[in-house]
N, C-alpha and C positions, 0 to 999 in steps of 0.2 A: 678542158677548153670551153670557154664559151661558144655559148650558140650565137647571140647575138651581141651588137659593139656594146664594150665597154670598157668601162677607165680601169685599169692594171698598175698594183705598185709594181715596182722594180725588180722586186722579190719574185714575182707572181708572174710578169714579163721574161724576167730571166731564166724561170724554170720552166715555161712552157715552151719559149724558145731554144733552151738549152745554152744557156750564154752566162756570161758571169757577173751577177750585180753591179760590181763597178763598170766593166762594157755596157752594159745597159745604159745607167747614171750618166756615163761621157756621151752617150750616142743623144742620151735627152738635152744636157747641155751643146751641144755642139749643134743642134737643133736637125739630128736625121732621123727625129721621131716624133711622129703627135704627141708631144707632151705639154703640161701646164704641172704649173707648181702648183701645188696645194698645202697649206699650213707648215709650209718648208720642206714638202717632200714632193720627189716626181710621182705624179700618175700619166702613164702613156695608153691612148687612146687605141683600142685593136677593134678592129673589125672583121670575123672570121672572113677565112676563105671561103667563096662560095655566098655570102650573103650579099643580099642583089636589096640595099636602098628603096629600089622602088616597088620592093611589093608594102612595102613599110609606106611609104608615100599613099598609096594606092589603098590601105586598108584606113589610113587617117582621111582621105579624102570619101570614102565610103561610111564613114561614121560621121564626116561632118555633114553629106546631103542626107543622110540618113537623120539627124538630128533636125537639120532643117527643115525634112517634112514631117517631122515629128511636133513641131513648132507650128507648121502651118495649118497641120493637122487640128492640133489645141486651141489654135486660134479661133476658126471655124467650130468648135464646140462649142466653146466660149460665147460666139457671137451668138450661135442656136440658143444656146440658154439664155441668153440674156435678151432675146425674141419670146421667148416663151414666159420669164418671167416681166415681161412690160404686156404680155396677152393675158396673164392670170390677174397679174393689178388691174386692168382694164375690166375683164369679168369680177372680178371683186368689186368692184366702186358702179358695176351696174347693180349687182343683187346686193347690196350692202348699202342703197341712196336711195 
């Protein structure tokens, strides 16, 4: 079994559920399962028992403030260097004139 959602053929649905490929197949057309067709074949959507969305939520929102101070982070270096190098041209163009 999966730990986490993912798309399942028919095959793969039916034997983890214990059911029989064509019950599968009717239950995706008759639409009583996340399904979507894919290059002519069902894949049905599962998401284990027990797995709770929002720590999934919660770990993409802690990677994206985590990027974003990462960014502002770079930016501020960025700007520092580019202070220090407009201080080193400036001493260059004293002892160099």
């Amino acid at each position: 079994m999966p730990n986490e959602p993912s798309w399942l053929t028919v095959d793969e649905y039916a034997e983890m559920m214990r059911l029989h490929p064509t019950s599968v197949a009717r239950q995706c057309r008759e639409g009583n399962l996340p399904a979507e067709r894919v290059g002519g074949k069902w894949r049905i959507y599962y998401e284990p028992p027990g797995y709770d969305r929002r720590i999934e939520q919660a770990a993409e929102e802690v990677a994206d403030v985590s990027f974003k101070a990462c960014a502002e982070m770079l930016d501020s270096i960025i700007g520092g260097l580019q202070q220090i190098k407009a201080e080193l041209n400036q001493i260059r163009e004293k002892t160099c004139s």
